[in-house]
N, C-alpha and C positions, 0 to 999 in steps of 0.2 A: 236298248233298254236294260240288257242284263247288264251293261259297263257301271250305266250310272245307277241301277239298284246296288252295287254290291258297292257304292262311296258313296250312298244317300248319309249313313251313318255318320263320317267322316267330313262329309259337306255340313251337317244337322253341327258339327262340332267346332267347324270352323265359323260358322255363321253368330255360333251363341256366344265363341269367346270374340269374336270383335265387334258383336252387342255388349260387351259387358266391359270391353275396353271404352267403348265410346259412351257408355254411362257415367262411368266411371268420370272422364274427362268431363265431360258435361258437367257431372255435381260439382264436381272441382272446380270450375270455371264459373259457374251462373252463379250459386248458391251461398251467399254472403254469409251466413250463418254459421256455417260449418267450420269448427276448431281445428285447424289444422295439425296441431301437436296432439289433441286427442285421436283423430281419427285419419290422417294423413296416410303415418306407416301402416293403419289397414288396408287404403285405398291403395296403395302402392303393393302391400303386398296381394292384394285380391287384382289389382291389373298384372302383375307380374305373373301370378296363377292362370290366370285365364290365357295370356300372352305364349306360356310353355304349353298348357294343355290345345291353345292355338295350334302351335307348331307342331307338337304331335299330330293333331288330326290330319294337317298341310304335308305332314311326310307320308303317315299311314295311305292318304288319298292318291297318292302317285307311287304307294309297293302293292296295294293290292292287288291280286292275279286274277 
């Protein structure tokens, strides 16, 4: 119990940024409406964010002692 309290954090981190990758993709794909020269490079840049703060969690989750 005490392994997985001390990377509940880092699980909570990894879970939100690959919900927010696969929102992301979703609006992108369904959502016929959405201007892609407007709001494209946000999407790209907010997958990208979430993608590194991903991987940070994914590294932190395997150094914690």
């Amino acid at each position: 119990m005490d392994y997985l309290k001390k990377r509940l954090k880092f699980l909570l981190i990894i879970i939100f940024s690959v919900a927010i990758i696969l929102f992301v993709q979703y609006e992108l794909h369904f959502d016929s409406n959405i201007d892609i020269k407007k709001v494209g490079w946000m999407m790209t840049l907010l997958q990208a964010a979430a993608g590194g703060y991903g991987l940070y969690g994914l590294v932190q989750f395997f150094r914690v002692k």
